[in-house]
SETI-530295 format. One line per 4 residues: number of its first residue (from 1); for each residue x, y, z of N, C-alpha, C. Coordinates in nm, 3 decimals, always signed. Example, Ala and Ser with C-alpha at 12.3 -4.5 7.8 and 13.67 -1.06 7.14 Angstrom:
residues 2
1	+1.319,-0.569,+0.780,+1.230,-0.450,+0.780,+1.320,-0.330,+0.780  +1.285,-0.225,+0.708,+1.367,-0.106,+0.714,+1.290,+0.003,+0.787
//
This chain:
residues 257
1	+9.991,+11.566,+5.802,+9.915,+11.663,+5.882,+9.850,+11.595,+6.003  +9.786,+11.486,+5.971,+9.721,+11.414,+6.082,+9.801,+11.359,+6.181  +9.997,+11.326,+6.147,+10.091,+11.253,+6.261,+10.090,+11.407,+6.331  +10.107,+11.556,+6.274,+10.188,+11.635,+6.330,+10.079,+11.712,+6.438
5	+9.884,+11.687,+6.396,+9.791,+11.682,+6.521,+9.852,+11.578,+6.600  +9.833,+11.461,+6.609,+9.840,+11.390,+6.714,+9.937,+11.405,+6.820  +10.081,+11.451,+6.770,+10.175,+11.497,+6.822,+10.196,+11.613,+6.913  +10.076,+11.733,+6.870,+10.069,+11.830,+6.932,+9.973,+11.804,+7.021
9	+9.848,+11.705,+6.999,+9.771,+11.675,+7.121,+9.874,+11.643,+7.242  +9.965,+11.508,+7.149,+10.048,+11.458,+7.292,+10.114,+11.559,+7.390  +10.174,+11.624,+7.345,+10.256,+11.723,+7.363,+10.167,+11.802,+7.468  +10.034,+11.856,+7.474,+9.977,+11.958,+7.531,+9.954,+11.830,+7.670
13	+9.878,+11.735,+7.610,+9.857,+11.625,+7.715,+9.973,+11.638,+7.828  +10.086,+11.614,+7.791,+10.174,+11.548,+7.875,+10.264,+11.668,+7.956  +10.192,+11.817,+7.875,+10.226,+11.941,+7.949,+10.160,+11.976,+8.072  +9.998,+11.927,+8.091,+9.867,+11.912,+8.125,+9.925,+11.823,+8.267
17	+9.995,+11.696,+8.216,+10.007,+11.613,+8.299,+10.119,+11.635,+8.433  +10.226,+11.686,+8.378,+10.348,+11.734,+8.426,+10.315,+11.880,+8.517  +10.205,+11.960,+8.466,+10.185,+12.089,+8.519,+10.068,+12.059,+8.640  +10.000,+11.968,+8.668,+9.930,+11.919,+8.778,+9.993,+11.805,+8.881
21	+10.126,+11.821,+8.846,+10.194,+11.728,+8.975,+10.221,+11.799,+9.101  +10.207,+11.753,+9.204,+10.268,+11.842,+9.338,+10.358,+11.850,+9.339  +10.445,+11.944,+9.372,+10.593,+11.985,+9.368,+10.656,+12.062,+9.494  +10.720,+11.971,+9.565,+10.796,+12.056,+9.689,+10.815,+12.166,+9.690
25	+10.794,+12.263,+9.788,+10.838,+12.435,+9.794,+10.866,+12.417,+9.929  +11.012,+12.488,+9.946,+11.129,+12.480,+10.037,+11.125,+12.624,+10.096  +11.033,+12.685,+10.231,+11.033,+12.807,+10.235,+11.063,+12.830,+10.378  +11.037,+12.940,+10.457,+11.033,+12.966,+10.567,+11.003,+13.093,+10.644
29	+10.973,+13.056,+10.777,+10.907,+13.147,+10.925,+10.997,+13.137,+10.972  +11.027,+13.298,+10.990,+11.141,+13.307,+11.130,+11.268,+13.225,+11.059  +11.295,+13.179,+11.155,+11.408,+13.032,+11.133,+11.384,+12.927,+11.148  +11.303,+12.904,+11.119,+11.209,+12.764,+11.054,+11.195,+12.746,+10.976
33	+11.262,+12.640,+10.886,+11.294,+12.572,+10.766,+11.175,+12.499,+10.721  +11.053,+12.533,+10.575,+10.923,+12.420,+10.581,+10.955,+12.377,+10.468  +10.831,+12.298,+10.461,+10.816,+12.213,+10.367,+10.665,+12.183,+10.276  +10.636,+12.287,+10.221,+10.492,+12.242,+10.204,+10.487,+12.213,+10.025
37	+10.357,+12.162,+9.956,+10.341,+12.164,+9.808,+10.268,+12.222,+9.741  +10.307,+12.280,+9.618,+10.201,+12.347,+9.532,+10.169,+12.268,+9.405  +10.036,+12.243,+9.363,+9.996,+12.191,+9.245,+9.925,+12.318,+9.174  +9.973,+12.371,+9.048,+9.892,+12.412,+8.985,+9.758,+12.390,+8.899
41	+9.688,+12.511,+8.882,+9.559,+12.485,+8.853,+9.585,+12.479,+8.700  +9.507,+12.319,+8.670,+9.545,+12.239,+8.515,+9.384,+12.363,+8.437  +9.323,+12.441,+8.468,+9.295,+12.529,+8.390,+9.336,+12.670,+8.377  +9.327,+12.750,+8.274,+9.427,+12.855,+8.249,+9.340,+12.951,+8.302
45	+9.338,+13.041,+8.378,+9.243,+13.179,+8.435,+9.295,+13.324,+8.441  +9.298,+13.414,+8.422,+9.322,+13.534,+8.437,+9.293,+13.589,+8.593  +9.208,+13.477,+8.653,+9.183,+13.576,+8.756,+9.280,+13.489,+8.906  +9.370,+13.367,+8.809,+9.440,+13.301,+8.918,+9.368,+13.272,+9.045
49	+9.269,+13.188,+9.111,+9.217,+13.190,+9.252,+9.313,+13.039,+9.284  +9.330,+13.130,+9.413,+9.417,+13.059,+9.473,+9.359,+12.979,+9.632  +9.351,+12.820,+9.683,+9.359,+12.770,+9.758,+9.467,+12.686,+9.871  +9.480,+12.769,+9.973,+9.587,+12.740,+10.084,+9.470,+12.631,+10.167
53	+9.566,+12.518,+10.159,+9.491,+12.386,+10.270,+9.569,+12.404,+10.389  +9.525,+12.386,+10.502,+9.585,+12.343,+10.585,+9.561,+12.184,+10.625  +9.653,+12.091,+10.647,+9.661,+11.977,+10.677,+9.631,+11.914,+10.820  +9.577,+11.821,+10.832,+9.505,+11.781,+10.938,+9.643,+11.776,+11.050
57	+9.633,+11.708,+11.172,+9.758,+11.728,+11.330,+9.863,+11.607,+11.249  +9.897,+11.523,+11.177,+10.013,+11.476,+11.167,+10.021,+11.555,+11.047  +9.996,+11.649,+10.972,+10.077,+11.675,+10.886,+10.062,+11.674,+10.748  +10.160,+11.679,+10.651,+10.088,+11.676,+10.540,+10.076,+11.529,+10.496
61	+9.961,+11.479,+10.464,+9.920,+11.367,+10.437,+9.871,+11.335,+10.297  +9.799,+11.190,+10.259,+9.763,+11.162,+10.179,+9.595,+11.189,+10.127  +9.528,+11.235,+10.224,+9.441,+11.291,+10.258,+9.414,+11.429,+10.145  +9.496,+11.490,+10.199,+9.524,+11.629,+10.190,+9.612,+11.697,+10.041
65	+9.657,+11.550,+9.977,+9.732,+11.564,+9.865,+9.616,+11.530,+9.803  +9.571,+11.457,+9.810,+9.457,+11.372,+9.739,+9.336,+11.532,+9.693  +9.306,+11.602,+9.780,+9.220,+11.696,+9.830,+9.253,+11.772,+9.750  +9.400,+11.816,+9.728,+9.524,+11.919,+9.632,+9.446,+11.893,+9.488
69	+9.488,+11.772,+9.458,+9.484,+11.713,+9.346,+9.342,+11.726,+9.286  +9.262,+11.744,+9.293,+9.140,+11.701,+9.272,+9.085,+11.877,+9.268  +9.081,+11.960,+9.320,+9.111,+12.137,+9.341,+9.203,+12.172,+9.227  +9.299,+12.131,+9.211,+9.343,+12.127,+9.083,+9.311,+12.140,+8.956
73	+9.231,+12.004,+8.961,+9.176,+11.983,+8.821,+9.013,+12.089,+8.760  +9.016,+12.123,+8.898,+8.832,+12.216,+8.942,+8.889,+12.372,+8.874  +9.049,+12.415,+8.860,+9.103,+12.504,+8.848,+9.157,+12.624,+8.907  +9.198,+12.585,+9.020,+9.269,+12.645,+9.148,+9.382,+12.587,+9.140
77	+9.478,+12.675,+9.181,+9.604,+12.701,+9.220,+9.577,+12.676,+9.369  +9.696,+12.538,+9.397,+9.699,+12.500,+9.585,+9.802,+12.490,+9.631  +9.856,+12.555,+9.750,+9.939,+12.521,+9.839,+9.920,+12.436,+9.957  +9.949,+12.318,+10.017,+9.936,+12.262,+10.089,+10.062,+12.357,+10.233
81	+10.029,+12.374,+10.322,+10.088,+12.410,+10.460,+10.157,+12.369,+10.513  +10.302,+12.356,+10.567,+10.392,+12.280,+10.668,+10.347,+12.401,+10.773  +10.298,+12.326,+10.885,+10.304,+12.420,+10.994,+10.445,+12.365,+11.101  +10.438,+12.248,+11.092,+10.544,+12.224,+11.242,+10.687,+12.254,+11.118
85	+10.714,+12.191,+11.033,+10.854,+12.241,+10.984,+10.973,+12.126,+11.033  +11.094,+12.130,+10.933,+11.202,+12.034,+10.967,+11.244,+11.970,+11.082  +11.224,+11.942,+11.167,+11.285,+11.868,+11.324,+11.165,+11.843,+11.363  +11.052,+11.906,+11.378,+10.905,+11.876,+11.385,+10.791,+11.758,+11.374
89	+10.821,+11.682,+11.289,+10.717,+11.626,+11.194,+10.695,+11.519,+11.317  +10.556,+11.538,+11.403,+10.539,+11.405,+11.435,+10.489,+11.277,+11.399  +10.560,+11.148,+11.479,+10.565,+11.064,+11.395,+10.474,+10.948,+11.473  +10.337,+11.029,+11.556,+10.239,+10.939,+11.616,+10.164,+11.050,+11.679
93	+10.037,+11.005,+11.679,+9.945,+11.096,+11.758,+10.019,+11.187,+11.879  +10.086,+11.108,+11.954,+10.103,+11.148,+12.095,+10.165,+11.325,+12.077  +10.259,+11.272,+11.990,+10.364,+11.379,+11.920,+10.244,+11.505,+11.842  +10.206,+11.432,+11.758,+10.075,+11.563,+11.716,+9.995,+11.609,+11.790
97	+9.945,+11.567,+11.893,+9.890,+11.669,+11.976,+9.957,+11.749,+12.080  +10.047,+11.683,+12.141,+10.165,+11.791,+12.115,+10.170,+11.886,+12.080  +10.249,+11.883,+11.946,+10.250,+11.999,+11.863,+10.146,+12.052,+11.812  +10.020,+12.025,+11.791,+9.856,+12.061,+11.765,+9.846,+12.168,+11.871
101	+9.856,+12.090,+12.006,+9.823,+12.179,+12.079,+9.907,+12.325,+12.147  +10.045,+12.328,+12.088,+10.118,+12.428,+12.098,+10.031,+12.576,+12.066  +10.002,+12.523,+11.903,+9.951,+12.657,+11.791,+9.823,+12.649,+11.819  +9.751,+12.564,+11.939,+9.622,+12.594,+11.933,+9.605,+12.747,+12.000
105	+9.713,+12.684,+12.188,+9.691,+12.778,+12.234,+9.845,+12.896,+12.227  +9.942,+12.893,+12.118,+9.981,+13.006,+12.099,+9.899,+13.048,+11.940  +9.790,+13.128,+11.946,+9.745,+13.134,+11.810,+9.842,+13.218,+11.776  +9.880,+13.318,+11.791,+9.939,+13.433,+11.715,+10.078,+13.361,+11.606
109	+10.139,+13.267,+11.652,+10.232,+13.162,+11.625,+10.179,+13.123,+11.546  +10.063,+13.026,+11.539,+9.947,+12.951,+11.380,+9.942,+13.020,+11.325  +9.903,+13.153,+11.320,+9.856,+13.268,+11.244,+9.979,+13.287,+11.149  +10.109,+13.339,+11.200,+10.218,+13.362,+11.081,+10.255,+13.255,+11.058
113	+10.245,+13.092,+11.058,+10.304,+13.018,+11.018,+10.139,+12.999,+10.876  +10.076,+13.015,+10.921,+10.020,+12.992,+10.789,+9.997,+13.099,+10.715  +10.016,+13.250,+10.731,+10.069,+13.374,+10.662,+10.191,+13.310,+10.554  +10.297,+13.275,+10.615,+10.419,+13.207,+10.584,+10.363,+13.164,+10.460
117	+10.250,+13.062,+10.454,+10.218,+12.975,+10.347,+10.145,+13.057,+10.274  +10.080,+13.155,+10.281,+9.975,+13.194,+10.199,+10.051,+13.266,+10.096  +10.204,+13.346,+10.163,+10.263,+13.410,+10.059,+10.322,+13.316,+10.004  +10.388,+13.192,+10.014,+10.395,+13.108,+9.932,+10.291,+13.080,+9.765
121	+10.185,+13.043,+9.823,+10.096,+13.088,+9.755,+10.085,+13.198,+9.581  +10.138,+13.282,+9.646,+10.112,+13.395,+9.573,+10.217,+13.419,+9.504  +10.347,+13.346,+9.559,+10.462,+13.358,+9.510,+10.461,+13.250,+9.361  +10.376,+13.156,+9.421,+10.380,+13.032,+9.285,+10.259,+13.043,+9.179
125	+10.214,+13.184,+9.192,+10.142,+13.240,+9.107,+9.976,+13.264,+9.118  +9.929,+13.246,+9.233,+9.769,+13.297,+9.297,+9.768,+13.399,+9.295  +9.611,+13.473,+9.252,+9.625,+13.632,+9.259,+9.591,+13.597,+9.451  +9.663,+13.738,+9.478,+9.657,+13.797,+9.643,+9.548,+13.822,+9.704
129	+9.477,+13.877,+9.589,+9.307,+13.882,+9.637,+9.198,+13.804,+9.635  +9.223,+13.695,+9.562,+9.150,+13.569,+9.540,+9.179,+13.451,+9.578  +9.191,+13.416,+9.714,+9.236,+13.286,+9.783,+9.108,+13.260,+9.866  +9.112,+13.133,+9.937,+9.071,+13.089,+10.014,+9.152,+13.004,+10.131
133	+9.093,+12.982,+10.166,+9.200,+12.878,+10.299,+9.070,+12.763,+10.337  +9.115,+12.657,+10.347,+9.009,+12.539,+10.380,+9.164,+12.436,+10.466  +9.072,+12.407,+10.557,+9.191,+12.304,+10.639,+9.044,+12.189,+10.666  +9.194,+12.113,+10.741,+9.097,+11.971,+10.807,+9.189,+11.905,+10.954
137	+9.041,+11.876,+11.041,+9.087,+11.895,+11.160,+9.161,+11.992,+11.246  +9.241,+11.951,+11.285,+9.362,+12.064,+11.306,+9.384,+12.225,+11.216  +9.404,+12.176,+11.128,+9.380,+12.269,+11.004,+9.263,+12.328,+10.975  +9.119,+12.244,+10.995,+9.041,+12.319,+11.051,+9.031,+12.434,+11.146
141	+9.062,+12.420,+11.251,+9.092,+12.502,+11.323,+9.211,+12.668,+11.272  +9.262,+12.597,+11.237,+9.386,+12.708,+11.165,+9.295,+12.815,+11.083  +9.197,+12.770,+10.987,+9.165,+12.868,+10.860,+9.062,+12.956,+10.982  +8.995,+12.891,+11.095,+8.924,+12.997,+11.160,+9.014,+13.093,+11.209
145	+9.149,+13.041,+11.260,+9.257,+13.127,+11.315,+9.329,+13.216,+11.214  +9.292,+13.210,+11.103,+9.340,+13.287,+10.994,+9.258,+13.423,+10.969  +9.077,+13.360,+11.016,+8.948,+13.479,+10.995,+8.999,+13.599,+11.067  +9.011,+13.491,+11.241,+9.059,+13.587,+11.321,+9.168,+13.647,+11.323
149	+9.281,+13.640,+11.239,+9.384,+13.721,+11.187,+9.390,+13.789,+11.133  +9.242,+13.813,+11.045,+9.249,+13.909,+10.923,+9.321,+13.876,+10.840  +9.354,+13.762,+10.803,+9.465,+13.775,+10.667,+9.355,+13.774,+10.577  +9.468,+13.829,+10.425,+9.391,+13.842,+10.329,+9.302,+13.754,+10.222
153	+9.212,+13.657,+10.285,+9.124,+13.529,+10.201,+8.981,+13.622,+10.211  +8.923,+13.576,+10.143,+8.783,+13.568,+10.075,+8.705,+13.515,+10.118  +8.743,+13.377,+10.190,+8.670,+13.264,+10.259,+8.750,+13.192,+10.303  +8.719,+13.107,+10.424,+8.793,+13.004,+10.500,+8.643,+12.896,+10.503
157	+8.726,+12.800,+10.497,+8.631,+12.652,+10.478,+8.660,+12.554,+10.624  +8.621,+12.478,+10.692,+8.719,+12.416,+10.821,+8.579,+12.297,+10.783  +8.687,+12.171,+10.771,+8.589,+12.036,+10.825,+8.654,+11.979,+10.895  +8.559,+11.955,+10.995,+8.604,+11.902,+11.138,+8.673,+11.926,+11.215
161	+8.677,+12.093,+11.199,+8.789,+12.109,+11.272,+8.746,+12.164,+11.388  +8.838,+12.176,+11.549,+8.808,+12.281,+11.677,+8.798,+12.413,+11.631  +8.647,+12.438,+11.684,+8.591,+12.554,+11.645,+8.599,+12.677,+11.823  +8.653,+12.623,+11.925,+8.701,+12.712,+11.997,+8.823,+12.822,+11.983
165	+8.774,+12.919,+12.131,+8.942,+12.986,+12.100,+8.863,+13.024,+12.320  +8.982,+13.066,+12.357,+8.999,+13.126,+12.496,+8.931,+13.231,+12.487  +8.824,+13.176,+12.569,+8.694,+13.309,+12.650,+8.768,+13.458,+12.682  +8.918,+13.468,+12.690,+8.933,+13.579,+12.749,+8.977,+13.685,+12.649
169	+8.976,+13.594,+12.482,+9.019,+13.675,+12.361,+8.935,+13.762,+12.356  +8.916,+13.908,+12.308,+8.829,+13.972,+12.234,+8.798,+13.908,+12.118  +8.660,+13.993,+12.057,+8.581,+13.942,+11.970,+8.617,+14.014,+11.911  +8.669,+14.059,+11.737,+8.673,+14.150,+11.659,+8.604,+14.090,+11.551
173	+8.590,+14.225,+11.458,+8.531,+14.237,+11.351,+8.587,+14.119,+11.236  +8.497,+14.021,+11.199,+8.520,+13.902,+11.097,+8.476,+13.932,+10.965  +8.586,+13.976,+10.865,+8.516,+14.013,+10.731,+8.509,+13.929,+10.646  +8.609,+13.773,+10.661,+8.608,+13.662,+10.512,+8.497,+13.620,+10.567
177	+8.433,+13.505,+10.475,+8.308,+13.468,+10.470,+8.365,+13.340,+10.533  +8.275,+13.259,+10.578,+8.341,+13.155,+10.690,+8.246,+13.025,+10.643  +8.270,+12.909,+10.606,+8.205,+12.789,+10.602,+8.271,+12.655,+10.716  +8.163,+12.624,+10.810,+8.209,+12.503,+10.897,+8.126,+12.384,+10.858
181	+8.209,+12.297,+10.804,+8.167,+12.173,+10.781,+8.187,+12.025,+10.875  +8.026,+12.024,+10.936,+8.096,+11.902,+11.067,+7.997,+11.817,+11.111  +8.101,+11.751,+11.190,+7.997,+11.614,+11.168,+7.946,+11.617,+11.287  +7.773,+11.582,+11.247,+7.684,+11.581,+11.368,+7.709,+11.489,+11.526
185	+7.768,+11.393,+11.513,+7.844,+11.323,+11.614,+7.945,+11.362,+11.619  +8.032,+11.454,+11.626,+8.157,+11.454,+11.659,+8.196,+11.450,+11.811  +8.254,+11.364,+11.867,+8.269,+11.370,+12.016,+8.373,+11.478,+12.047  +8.444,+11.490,+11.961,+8.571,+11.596,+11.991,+8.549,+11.736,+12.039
189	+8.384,+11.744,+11.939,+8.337,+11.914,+11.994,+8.240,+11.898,+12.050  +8.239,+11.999,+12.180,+8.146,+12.036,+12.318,+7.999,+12.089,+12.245  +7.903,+12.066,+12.328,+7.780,+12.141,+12.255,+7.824,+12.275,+12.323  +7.906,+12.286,+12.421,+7.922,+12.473,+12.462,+8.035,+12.504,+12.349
193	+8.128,+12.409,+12.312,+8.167,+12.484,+12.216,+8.126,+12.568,+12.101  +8.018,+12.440,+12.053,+7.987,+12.486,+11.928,+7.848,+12.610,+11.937  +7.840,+12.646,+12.065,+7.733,+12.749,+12.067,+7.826,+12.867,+12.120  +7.962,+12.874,+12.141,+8.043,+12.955,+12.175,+8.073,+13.017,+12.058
197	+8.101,+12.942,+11.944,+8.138,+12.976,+11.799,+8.034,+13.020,+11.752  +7.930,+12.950,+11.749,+7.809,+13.015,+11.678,+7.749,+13.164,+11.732  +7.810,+13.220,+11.898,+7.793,+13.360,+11.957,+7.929,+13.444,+11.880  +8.031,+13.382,+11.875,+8.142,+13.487,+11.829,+8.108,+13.503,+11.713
201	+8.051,+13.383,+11.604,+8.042,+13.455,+11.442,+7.926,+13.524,+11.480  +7.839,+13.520,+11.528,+7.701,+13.656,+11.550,+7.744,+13.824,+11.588  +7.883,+13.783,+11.737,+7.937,+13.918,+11.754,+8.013,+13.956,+11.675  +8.075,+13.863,+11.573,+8.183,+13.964,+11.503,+8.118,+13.981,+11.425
205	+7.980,+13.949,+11.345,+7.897,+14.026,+11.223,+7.990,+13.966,+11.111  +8.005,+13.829,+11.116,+8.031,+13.755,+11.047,+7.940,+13.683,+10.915  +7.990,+13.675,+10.808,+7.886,+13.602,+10.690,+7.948,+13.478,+10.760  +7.846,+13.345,+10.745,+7.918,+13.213,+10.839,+7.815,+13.156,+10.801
209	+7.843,+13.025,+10.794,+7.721,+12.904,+10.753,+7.790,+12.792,+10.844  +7.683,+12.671,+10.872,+7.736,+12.556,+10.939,+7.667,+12.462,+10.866  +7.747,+12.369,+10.837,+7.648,+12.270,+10.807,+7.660,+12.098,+10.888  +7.577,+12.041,+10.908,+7.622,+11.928,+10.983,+7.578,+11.804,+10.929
213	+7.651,+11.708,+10.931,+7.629,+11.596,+10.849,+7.605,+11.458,+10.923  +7.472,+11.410,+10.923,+7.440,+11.272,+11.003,+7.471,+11.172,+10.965  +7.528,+11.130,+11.118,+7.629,+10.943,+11.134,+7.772,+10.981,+11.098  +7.811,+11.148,+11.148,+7.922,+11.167,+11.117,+8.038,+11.218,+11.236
217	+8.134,+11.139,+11.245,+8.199,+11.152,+11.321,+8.333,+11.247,+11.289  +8.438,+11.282,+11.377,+8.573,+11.364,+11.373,+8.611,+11.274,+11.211  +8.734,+11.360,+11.137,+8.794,+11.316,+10.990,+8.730,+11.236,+10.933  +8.566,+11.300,+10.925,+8.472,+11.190,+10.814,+8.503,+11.205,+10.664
221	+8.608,+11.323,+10.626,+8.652,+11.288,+10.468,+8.765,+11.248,+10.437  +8.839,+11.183,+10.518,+8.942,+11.137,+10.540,+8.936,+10.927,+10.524  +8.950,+10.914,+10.388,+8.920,+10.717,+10.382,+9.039,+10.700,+10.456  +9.145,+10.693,+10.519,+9.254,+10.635,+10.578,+9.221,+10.648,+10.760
225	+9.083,+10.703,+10.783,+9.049,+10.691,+10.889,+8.977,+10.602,+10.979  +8.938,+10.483,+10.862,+8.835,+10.353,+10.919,+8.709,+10.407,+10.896  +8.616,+10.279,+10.934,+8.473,+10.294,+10.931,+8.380,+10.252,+11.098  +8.478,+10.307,+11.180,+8.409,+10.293,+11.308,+8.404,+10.410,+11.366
229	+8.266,+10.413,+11.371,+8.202,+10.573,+11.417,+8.236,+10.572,+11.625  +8.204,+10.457,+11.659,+8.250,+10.424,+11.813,+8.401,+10.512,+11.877  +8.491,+10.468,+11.742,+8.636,+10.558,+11.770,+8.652,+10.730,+11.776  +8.507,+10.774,+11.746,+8.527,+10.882,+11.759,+8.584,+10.985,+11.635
233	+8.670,+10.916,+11.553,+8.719,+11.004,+11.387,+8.716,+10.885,+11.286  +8.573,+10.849,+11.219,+8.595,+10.789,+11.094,+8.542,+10.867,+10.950  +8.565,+10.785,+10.868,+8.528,+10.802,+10.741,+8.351,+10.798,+10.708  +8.329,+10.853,+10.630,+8.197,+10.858,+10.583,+8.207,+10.928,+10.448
237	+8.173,+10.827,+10.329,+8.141,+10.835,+10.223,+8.068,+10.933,+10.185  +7.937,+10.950,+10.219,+7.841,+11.034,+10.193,+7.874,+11.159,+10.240  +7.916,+11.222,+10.383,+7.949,+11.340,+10.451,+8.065,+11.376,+10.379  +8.148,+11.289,+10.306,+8.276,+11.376,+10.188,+8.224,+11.420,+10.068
241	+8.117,+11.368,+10.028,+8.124,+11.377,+9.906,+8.027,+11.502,+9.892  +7.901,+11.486,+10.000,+7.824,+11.616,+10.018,+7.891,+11.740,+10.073  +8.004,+11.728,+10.193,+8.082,+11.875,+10.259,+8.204,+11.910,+10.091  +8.254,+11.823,+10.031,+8.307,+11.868,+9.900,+8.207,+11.902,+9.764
245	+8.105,+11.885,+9.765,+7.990,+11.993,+9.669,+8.005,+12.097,+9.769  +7.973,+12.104,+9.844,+7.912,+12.273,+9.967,+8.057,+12.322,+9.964  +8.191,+12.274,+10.011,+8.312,+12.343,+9.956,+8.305,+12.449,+9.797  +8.277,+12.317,+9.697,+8.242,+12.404,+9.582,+8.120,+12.498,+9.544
249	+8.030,+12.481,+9.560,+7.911,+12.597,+9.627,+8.020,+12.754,+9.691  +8.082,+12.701,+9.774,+8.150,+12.813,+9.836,+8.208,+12.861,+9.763  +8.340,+12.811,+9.717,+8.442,+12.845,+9.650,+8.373,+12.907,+9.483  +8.256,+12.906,+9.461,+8.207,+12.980,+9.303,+8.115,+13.074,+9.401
253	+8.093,+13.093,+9.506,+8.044,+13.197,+9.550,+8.155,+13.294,+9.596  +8.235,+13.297,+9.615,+8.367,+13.363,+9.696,+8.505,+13.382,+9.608  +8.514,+13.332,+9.515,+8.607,+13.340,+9.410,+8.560,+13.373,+9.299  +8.671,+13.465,+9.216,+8.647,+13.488,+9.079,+8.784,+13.351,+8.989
257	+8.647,+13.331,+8.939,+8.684,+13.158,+8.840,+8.771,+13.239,+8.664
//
């Protein structure tokens, strides 16, 4: 009796283990061939809540798997995002902003390429009504471009990401609940930016929080980014570990667990 417990522990263990691996999903926009991953959520829920990341300007990274993984185990269902897609993938900054800056300023383009992903999403088993979207950097930017799409999330999360869009867009009505997580030094964002954003979530009658984190520069939860604040995007220990509690704060306010 006691070999044929241990056996069934193993057994659930190594089901546990196998069912929280990331796993390629081969999908597509238009005629654009992607590439993004889903890890399922290693707890069992009825109410399935589902998290779409978007990945920082090179792509899907280690960062961002790491991020998967760990959302996972919290009990969310995640899809990680291919936005640029097969022939795409750049393979140095120069190239990612580049292509960063394509979908900045064609939003309508960002918008269905991460639609693209969200039904992914739902396809690998998230309920439709219970998602969120959280990106970084770049991807930051995207989950605000998602608010302003109206797609169907609950909440969008963005750290560090460009919180502009073109003065000549209309302002519409913002119904997901919106969290910006950023770092108080960031050289990347304008103080007119960030009071441009802080007028559009007021006109669209937006729920929206900001929070800002000191001695923190651009991809402060990002360790593969260094520890020199001078460069403009480093790491900071403390600003990850505090903007990932306030993520979760969010995500049990905005999701059914």
């Amino acid at each position: 009796m006691k070999n044929t417990t241990i056996l069934i522990l193993s057994i659930i263990l190594s089901a546990n283990t196998i069912n929280a691996q990331l796993k390629p999903v081969k999908y597509s926009e238009g005629k654009q061939t992607l590439n993004g991953l889903f890890i399922k959520s290693a707890k069992k829920s009825s109410n399935n809540p589902g998290i779409l990341l978007l990945p920082a300007w090179l792509g899907i990274d280690n960062a961002s798997k790491g991020i998967a993984e760990e959302l996972s185990k919290l009990g969310y269902h995640v899809f990680i995002a291919d936005i640029y897609g097969e022939g795409n993938y750049p393979t140095n900054t120069a190239e990612a902003g580049k292509q960063a800056g394509y979908y900045k300023t064609n939003f309508a383009d960002y918008q269905k390429r991460i639609n693209a992903a969200l039904q992914e999403l739902i396809k690998s088993g998230a309920n439709a009504d219970n998602i969120v979207a959280i990106g970084y950097c770049f991807g930051g930017t995207g989950v605000l471009e998602a608010a302003r799409g109206h797609l169907n999330l609950k909440g969008v999360a963005s750290f560090h990401g460009g919180l502009g869009k073109d003065a000549a867009r209309a302002v519409e009505p913002i119904t997901t609940k919106v969290l910006v997580c950023h770092g108080a030094d960031d050289p990347f964002v304008s103080k007119e930016e960030i009071t441009a954003f802080q007028q559009e979530m007021r006109d669209s009658k937006a729920d929206w929080q900001m929070i800002y984190y000191a001695n923190s520069v651009h991809s402060f939860t990002n360790p593969e980014a260094g520890n020199d604040n001078s460069k403009g995007a480093a790491y900071n220990a403390v600003a990850a570990k505090r903007s990932f509690e306030h993520l979760q704060l969010f995500l049990n306010e905005v999701l059914k667990k």
